[in-house]
N, C-alpha and C positions, 0 to 999 in steps of 0.2 A: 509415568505409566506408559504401559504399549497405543494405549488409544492417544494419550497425549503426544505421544510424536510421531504419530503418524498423523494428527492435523497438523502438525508443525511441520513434519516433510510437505505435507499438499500443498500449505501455507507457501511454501518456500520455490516449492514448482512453479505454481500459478505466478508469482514473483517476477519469477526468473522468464516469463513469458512475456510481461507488458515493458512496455516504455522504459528505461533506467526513471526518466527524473518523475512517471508517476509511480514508479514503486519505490523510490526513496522517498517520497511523500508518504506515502502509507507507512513503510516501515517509520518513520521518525514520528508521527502520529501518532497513532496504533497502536506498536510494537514499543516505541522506546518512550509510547506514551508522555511526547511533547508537547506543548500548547500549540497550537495553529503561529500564535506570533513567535515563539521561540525557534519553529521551524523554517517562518521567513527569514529571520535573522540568521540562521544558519545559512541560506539558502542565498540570501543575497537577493531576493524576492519581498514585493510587497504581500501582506497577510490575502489581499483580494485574492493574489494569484494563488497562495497556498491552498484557499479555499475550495477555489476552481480546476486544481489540481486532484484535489482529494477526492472531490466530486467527480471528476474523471477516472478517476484511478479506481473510485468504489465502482464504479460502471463498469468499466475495464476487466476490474478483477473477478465482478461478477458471473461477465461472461464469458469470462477465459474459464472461471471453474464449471460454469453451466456446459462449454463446449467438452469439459475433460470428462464430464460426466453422462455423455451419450456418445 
């Protein structure tokens, strides 16, 4: 649908704003719907860091969408 990819374009904005390694945390999360430790192991990272990552990354992407939005 139109509404659907027009969150998936903002999705992809906001993305392309933060950090590469926290928005490939998110994406492989999230989007390609990983397990936290399947991510680390991708990553070459312990799950702690994935964790910390994510959590960064949800912050990050927060407010990079809050900024786009005033």
């Amino acid at each position: 649908t139109v509404e659907k990819e027009g969150l998936r374009d903002q999705v992809a904005s906001v993305l392309s704003r933060m950090p590469r390694v926290l928005a490939r945390s998110l994406e492989l999360h999230f989007i390609e719907d990983k397990s936290q430790k399947d991510v680390a192991f991708e990553e070459g990272v312990s799950v702690a860091a994935v964790k910390t990552r994510v959590h960064r990354a949800k912050k990050e992407f927060k407010k990079l969408l809050d900024d786009m939005g005033s």
